[in-house]
N, C-alpha and C positions, 0 to 999 in steps of 0.2 A: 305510818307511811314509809315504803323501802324508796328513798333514795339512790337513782343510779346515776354515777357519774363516769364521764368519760376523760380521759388525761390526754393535752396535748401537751408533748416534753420535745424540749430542743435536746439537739444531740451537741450542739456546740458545747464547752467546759462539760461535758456529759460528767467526770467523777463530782462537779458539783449539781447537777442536776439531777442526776441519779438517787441520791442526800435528797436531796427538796422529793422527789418521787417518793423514796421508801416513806420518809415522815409526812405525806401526804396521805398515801398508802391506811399508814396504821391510824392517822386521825381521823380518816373516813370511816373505819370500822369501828372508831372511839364514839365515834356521833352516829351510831346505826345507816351511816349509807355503803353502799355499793360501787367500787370501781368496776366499770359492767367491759370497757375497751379503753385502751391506749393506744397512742400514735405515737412516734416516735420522728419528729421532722429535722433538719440538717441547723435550722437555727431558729433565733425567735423572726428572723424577717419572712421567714417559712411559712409561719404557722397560719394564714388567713384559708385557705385553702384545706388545709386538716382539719381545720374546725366549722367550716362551714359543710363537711362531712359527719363529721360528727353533731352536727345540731340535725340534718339533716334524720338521723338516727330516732326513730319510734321509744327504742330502750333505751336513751339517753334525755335524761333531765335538765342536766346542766353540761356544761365544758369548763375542766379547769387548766390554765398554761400553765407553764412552768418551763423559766429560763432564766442565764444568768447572760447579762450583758455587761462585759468590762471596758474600764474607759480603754481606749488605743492612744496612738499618738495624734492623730486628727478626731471632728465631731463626729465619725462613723455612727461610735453608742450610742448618739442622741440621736439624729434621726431613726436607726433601725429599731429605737424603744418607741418614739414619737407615732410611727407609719403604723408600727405594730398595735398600740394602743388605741390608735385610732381606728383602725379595720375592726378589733378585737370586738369594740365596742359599738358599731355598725352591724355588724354580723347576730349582736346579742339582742341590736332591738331588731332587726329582718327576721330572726327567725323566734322571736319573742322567746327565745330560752336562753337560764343566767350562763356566761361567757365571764369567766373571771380572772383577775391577773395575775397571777403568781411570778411576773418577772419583776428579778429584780436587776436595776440598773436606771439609765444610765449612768456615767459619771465615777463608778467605784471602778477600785483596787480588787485584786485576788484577794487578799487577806480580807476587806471589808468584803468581800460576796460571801464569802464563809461565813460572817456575823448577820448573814441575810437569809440563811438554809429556810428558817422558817415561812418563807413566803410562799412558797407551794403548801404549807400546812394553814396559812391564814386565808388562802383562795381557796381552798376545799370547805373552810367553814363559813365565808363569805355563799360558795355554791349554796352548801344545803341550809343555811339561812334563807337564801334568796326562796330556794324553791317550797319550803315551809311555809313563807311569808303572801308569794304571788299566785 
């Protein structure tokens, strides 16, 4: 079964989400799926709208995010992970295709989003698990 996925990437910390894309990238191709499109939106409070584009998508199987959200000086991070997670995951059962999370945040430092790169490679395998499984 060729798995195709599509990539929603924030452009916010884009040199660290860029990192989460490439090894998203080469793990999709480790597990036989397909990056088939990418979107590329301004941040993760962005992405409800890209992605319900992209499910919208016939050659799209699953959607995986990917974003880094740092803490600030007020709760900003935590709502724009909160709203985000929760559209993310609305969207996944509306249009019954896997929507997966690859942000990570809220609450972290730069240096700990760095120790996080891997979350856009853990929601690509979360995708084609999902779409394997349902």
């Amino acid at each position: 079964m060729n798995i195709r996925l599509g990539f929603v990437i924030a452009e916010f910390n884009r040199d660290l989400t860029y990192q989460m894309e490439l090894l998203g990238e080469e793990h999709a191709k480790f597990l036989g799926a397909e990056v088939v499109a990418k979107m590329l939106v301004p941040g993760v409070y962005d992405m409800p709208l890209a992605i319900k584009k992209m499910c919208e998508r016939k050659d799209v199987d699953a959607v995986v995010t990917m974003g880094i959200v740092i803490e600030g000086a007020t709760e900003h991070d935590e709502i724009v992970v909160q709203h985000a997670a929760r559209k993310i995951t609305d969207l996944s059962l509306e249009y019954n295709k896997p929507v997966t999370l690859g942000i990570a945040g809220p609450g972290m430092t730069r240096m700990e989003a760095h120790e996080r790169l891997d979350y856009g490679k853990r929601a690509v395998e979360a995708a084609v698990k999902l779409v394997q499984r349902l």
